[in-house]
N, C-alpha and C positions, 0 to 999 in steps of 0.2 A: 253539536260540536262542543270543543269543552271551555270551560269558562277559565280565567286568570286571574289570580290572586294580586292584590297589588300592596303592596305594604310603603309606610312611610320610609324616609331616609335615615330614621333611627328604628328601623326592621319593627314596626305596628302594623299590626294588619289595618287597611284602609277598608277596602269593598272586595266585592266581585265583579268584577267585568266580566262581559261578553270577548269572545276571542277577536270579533273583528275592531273593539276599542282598544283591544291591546297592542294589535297589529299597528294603527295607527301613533301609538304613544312609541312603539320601539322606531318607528319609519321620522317622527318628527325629535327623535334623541330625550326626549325627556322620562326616559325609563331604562334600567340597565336590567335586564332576563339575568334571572339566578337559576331557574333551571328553564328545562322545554321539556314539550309531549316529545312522543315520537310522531306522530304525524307532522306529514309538511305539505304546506301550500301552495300552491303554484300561481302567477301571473306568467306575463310574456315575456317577464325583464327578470324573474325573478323566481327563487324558490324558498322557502323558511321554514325550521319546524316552528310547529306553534308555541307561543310563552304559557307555562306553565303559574311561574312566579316571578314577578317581577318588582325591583323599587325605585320609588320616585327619585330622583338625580338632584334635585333640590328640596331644600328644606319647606313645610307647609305647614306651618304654624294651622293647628286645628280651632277650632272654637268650643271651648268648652261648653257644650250645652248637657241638659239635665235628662237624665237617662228614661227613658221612658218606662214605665211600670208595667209588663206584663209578664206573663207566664212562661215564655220562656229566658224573659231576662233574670226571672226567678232563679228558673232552675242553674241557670248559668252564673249567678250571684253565690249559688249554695253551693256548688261545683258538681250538680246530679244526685246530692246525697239527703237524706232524708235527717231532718235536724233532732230525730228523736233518738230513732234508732243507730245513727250513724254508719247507715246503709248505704252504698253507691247504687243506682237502678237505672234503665233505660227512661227516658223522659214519657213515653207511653205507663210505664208505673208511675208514675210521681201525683200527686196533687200539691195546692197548697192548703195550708191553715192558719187560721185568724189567731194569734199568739191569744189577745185580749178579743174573745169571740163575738161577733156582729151582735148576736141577741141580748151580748152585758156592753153595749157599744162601744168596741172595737170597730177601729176604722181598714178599709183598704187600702195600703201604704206598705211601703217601704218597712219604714219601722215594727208592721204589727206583724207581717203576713213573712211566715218562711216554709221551704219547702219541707213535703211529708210525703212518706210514703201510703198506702190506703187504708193499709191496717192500721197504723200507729195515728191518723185522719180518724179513723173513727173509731179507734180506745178513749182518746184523748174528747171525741166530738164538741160540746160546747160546752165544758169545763176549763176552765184555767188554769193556768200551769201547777198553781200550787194546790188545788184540789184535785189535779190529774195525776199527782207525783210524777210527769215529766220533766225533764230535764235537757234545755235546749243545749245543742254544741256551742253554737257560739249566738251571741245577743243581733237579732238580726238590723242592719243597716243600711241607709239610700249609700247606693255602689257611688264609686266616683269613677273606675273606670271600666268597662265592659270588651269585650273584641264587638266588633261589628255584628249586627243585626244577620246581618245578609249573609255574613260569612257562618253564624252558627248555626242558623237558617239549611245552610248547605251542606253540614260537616256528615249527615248520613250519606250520601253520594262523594262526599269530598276527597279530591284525589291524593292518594299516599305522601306526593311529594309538597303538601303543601305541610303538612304535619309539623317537620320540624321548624315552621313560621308562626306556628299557631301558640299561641298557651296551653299547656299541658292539662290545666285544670277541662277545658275546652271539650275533652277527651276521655274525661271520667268514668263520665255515666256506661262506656261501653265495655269497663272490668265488669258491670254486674250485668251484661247479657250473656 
């Protein structure tokens, strides 16, 4: 069955829900559906199409916590693109690289590590920037804000009409498939 996008009351993507958490949020009012599936479900008392996308009815102050470091909050940081070549690529191309490389102790962080494509991974391998003559796009940094895990998590299967809720950068990587 298909999943619901839910975004905050200032239109941020939140999570993914399951269809039946969503059914529940429009049945108790504290959600307004901006679009629907075409499927609809049935009870005895009732029928509905299912919510597609829907926002919270009140405001939710989130809690600013610290974005968690992995690979694909990477590539989602870099917007798909390779910080060498300034390539867009599907996330199955991508790796990362250690700016200041582990074996001259470079750490794994935020700060050192930004996304590469394979080949420009291993022109550059464990030379430094200014002995690689690379040249990065931009100086890489801890994000402050990311879209949701679950939501990028989902965006190969993700259904068309959540699109225009999403960030566009979100969306990148799939110019260069």
């Amino acid at each position: 069955m298909e999943s619901a996008l839910l975004i905050s009351s200032s239109y941020e993507p939140i999570k993914v829900i399951s269809w039946k958490r969503a059914i529940v949020l429009c049945l108790t009012q504290k959600v307004e559906v901006l679009e629907e599936y075409d499927r609809v479900i049935h009870s005895a008392s009732l029928a509905m199409r299912l919510p597609a996308v829907m926002k919270l009815t009140r405001f939710v102050k989130s809690r600013q916590k610290q974005i968690r470091f992995s690979r694909r909050n990477l590539f989602v940081r870099d917007n798909y693109t390779c910080q060498y070549c300034h390539t867009v690529y599907p996330p199955y191309v991508l790796t990362f690289d250690h700016v200041i490389p582990r074996s001259k102790g470079g750490k794994t962080c935020w700060t050192n590590v930004v996304t590469s494509c394979r080949p420009c991974n291993w022109k550059k391998g464990n030379k430094s920037l200014h002995v690689s003559s690379f040249r990065l796009m931009k100086p890489p940094v801890e994000p402050v804000w990311l879209p949701p895990v679950e939501v990028v998590m989902r965006l190969e299967a993700a259904p068309v009409v959540w699109r225009s809720y999403l960030p566009p950068s979100v969306f990148n990587w799939e110019k260069g498939t």
